[in-house]
Backbone as CSV, one residue per row, in Angstrom:
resi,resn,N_x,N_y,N_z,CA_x,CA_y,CA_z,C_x,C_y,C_z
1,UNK,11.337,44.627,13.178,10.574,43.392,13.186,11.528,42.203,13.061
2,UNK,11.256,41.053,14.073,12.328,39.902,13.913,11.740,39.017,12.616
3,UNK,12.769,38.982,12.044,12.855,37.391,11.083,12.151,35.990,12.176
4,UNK,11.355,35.680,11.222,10.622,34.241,11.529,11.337,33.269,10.871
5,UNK,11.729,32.321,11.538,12.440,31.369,11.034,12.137,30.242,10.900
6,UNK,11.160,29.463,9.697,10.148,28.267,9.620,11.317,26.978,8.793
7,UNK,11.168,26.296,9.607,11.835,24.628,9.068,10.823,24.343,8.084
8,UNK,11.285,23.965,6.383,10.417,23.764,5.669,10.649,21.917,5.704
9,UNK,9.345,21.469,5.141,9.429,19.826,5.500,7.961,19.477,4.483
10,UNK,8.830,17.862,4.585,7.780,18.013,3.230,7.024,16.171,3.918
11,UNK,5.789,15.641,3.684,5.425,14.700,4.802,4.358,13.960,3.376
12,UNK,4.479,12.789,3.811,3.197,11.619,2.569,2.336,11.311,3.661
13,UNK,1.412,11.973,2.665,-0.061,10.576,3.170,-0.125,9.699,2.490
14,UNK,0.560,8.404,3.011,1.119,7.197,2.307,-0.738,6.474,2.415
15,UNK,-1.402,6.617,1.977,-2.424,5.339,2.179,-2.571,4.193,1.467
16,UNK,-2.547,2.923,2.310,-2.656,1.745,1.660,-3.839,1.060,0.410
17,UNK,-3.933,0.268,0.388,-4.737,-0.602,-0.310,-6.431,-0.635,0.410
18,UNK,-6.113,-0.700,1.326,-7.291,-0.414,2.606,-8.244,0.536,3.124
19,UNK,-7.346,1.906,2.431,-7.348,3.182,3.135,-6.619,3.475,4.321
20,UNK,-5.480,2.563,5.042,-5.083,2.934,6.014,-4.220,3.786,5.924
21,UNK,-3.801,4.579,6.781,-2.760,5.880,6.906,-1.773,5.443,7.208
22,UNK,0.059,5.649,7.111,1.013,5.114,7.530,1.325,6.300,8.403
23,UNK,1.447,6.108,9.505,1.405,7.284,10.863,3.132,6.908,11.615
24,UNK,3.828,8.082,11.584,5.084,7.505,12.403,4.943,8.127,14.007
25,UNK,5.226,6.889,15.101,5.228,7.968,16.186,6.168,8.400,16.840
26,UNK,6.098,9.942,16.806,7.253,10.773,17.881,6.629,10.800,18.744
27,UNK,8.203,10.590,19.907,8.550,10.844,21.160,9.032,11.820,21.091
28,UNK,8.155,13.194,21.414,9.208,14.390,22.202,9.193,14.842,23.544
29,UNK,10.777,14.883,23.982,11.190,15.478,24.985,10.595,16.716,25.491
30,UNK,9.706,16.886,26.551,9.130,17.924,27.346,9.507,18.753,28.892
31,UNK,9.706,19.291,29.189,10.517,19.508,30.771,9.372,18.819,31.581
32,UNK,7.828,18.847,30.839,6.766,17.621,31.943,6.519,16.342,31.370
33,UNK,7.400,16.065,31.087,7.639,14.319,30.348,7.002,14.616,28.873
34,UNK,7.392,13.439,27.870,7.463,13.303,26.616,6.076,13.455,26.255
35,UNK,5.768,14.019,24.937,4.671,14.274,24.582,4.918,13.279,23.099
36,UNK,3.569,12.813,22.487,3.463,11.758,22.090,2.366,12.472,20.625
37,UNK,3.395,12.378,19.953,2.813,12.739,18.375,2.487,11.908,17.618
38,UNK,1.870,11.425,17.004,1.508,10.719,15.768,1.511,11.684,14.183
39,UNK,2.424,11.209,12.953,2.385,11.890,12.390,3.057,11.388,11.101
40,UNK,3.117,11.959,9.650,3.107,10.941,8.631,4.479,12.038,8.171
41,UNK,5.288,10.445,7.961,6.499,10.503,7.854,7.199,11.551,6.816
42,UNK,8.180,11.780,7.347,8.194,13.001,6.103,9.374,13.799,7.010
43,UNK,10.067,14.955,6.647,11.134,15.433,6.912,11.739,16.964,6.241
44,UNK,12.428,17.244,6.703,12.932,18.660,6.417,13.897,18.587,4.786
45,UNK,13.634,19.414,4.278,13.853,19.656,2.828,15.590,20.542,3.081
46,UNK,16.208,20.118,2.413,17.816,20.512,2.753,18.116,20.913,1.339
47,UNK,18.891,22.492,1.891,19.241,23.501,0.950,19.876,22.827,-0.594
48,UNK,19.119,23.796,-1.518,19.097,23.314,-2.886,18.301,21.979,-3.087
49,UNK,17.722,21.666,-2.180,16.725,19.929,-2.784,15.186,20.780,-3.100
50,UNK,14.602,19.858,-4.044,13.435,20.098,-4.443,12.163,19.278,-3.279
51,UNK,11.615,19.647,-3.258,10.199,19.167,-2.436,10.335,17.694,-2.438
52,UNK,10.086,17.444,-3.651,9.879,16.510,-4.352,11.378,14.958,-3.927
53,UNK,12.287,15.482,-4.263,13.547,15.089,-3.838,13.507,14.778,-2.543
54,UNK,13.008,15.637,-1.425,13.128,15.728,-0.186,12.350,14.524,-0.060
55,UNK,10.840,14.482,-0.353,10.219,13.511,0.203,10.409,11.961,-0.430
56,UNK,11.481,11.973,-1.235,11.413,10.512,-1.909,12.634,9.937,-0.881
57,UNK,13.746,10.607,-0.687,14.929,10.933,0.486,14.012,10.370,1.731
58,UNK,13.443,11.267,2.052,12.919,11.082,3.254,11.979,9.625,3.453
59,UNK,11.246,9.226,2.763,10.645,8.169,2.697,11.336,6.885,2.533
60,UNK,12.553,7.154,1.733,13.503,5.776,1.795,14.406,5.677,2.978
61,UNK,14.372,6.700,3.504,15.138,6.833,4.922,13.944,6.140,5.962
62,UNK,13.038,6.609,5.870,12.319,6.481,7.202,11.328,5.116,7.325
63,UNK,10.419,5.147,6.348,9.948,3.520,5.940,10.641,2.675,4.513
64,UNK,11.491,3.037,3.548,11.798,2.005,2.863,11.236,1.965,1.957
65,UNK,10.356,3.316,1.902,9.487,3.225,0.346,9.972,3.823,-0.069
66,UNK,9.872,3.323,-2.014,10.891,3.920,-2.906,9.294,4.433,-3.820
67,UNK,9.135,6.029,-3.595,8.171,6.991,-4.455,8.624,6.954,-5.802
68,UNK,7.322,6.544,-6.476,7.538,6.433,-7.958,6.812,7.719,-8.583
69,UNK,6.818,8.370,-9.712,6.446,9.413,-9.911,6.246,10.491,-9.285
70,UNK,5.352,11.264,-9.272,4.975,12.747,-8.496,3.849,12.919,-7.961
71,UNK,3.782,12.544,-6.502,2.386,12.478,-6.477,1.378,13.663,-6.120
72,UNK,0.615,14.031,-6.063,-0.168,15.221,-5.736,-0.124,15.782,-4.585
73,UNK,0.203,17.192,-4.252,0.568,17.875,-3.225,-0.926,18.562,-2.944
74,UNK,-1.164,17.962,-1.769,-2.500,17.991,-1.072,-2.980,18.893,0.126
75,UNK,-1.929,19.281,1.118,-2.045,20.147,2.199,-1.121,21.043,2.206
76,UNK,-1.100,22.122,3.034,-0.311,23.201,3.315,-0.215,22.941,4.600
77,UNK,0.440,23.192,5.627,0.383,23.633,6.927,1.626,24.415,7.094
78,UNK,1.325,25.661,8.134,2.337,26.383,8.922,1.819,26.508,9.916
79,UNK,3.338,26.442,11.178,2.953,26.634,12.513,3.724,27.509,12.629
80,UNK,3.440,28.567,13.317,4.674,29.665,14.372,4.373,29.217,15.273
81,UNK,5.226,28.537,16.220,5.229,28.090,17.223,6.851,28.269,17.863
82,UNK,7.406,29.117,18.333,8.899,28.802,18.846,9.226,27.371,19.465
83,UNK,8.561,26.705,20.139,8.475,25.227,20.652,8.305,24.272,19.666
84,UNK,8.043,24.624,18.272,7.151,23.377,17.385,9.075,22.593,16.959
85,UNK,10.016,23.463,16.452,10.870,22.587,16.081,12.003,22.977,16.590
86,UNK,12.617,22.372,17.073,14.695,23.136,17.860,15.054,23.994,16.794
87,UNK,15.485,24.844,17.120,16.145,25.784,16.513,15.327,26.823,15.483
88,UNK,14.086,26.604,15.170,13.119,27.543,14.626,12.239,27.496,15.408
89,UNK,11.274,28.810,14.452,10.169,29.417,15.121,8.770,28.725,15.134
90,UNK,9.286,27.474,13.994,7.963,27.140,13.697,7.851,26.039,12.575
91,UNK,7.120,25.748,11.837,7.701,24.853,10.346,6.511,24.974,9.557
92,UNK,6.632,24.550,8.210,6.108,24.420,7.362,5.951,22.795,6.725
93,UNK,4.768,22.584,6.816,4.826,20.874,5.891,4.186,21.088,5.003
94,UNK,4.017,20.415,4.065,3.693,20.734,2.575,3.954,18.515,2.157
95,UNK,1.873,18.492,2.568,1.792,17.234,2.529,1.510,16.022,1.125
96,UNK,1.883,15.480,0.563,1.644,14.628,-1.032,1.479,12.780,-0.298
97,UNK,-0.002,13.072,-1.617,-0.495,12.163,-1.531,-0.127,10.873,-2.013
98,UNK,0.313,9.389,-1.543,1.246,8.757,-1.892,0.177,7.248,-2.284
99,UNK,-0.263,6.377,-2.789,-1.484,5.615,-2.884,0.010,4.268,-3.051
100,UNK,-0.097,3.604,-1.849,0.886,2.468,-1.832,0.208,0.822,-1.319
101,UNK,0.758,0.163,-1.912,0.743,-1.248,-1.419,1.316,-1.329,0.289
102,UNK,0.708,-1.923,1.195,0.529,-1.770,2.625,2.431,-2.857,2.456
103,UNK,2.942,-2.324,3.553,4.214,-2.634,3.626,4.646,-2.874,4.755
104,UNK,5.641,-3.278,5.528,6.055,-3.126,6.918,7.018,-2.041,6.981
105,UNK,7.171,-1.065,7.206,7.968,0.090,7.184,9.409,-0.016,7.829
106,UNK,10.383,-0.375,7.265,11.647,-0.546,7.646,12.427,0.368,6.485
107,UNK,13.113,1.637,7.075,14.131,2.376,6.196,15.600,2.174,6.294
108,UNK,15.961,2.763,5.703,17.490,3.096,5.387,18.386,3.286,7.303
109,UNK,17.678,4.135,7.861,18.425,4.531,8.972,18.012,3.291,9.860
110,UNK,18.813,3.398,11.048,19.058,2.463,11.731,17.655,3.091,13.259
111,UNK,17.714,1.874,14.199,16.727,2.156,15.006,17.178,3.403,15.795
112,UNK,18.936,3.693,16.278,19.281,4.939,16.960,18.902,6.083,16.279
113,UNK,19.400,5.932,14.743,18.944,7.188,13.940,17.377,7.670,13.835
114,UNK,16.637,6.784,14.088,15.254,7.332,13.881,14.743,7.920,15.434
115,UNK,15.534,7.085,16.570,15.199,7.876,17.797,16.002,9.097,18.230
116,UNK,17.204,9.724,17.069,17.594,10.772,17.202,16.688,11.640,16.412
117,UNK,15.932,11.569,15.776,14.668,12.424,15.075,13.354,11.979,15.766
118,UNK,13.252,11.192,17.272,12.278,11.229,17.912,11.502,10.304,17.382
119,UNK,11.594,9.332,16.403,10.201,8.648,15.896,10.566,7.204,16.940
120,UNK,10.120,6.372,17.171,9.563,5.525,17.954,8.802,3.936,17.404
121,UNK,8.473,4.387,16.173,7.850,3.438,15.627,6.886,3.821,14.160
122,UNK,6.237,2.986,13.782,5.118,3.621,12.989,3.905,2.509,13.288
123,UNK,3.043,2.809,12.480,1.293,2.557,12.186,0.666,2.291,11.310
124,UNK,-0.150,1.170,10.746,-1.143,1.799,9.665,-2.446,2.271,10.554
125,UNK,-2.899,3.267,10.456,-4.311,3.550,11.230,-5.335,3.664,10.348
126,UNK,-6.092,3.127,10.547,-7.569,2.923,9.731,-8.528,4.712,10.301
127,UNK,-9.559,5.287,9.593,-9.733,6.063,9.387,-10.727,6.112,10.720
128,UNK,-11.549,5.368,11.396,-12.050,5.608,12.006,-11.329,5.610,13.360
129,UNK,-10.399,4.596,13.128,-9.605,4.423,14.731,-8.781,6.071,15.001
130,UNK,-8.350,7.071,14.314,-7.997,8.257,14.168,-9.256,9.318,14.771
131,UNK,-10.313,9.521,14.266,-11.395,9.635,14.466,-12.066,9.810,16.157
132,UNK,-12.304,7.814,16.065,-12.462,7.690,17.551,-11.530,7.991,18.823
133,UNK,-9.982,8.399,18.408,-9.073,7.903,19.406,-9.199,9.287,20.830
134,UNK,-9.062,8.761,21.909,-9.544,9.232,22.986,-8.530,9.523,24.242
135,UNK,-7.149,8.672,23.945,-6.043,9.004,24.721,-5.093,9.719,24.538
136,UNK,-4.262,10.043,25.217,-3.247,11.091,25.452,-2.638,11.516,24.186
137,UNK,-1.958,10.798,23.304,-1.468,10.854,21.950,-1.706,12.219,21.559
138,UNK,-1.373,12.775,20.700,-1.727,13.804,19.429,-1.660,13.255,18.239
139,UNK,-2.217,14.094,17.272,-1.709,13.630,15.833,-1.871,14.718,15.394
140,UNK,-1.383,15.075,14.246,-0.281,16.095,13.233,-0.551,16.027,12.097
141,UNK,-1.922,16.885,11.653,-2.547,18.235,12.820,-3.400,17.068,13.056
142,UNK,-3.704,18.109,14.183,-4.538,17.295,15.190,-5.912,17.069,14.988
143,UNK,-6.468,17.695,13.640,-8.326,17.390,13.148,-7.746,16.555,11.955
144,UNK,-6.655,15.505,12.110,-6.075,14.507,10.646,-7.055,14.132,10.203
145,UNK,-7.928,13.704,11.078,-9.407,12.595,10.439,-10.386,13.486,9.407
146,UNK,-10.473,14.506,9.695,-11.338,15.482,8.273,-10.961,15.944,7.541
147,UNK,-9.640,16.276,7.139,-8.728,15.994,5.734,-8.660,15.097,5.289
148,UNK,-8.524,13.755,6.002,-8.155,12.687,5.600,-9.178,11.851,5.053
149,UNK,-10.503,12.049,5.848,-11.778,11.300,5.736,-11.953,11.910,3.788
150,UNK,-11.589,13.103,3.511,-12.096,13.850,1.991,-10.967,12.991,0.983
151,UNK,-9.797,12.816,1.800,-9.064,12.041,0.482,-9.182,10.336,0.245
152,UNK,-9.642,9.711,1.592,-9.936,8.722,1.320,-11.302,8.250,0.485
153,UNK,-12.478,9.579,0.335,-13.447,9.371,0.030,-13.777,9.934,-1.614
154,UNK,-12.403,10.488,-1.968,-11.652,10.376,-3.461,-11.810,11.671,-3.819
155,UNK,-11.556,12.386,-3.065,-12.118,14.167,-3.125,-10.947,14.764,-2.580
156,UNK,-9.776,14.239,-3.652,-8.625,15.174,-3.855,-8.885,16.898,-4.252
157,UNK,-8.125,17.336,-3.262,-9.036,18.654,-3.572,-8.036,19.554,-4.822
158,UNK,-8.818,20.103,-5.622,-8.671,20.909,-6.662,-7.276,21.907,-6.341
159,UNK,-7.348,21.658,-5.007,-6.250,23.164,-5.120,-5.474,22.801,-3.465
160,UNK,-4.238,23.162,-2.930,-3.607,22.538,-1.615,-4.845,23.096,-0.658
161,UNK,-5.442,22.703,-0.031,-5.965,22.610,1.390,-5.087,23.068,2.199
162,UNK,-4.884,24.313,2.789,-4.496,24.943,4.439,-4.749,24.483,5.322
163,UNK,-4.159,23.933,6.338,-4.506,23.011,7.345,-4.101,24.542,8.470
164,UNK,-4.548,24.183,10.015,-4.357,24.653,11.117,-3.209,23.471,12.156
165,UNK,-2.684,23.869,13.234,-2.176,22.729,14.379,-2.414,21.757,14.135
């Protein structure tokens, strides 16, 4: 039996003052042109770092927010997917809930560095515009709006939520 090889990564549902979501968007490279992710910022956890570590790292890298305390770890997701990340089979995110003052998202890395990890930009998206949205895009996972609709509606759930794609 082959070894599965999952990129572990750790991602905030940064929501504002508003309820809006802070959404970063990837551009990935496709052999039938770029496919277009929407997805909350967050990043791969590097040997010997704690979860926790990873995503405060990752968040001052990517929007400039500096995570204060520990915030509640809210989703699970795994994909096996050989296509989902270069060089693995698949990944793991492991999502925490982040309750922030609405910000303009400017990090640590520079605009090349964030388009060498594919992001493109970011978002605040309001809960229904997620919901309603009807064009090409994806978002990550792709039913965001009914996880998301339970935490904005203060129904942190008791225990991590398993997400699907």
């Amino acid at each position: 039996m082959a070894l599965v090889r999952l990129r572990c990564s750790v991602r905030a549902i940064a929501l504002d003052e508003r309820d809006r979501v802070l959404l970063c968007r990837f551009v990935i490279p496709q052999p039938d042109g770029p496919v277009v992710v929407w997805a909350a910022p967050g990043g791969g956890v590097e040997r010997g770092e704690s979860a926790l570590a990873a995503l405060r790292r990752e968040l001052r890298e990517e929007t400039g927010l500096a995570l204060d305390g520990a915030p509640p770890h809210v989703w699970h997701q795994e994909v096996v997917d050989p296509g989902h990340a270069v060089g693995y089979d698949g990944v793991i995110n492991d999502y925490f809930l982040v309750r922030t003052a609405s910000f303009h998202p400017r990090g640590a890395l520079s605009d090349d560095e964030l388009a060498a990890e594919n992001i493109e930009g970011f978002r605040w998206w309001e809960l229904d515009d997620i919901a309603g949205y009807r064009g090409m895009d994806l978002f990550s996972p792709r039913d965001l709006a009914t996880p998301l609709a339970a935490l904005i509606a203060g129904r942190a759930p008791g225990e991590v939520v398993r997400l699907g794609l």
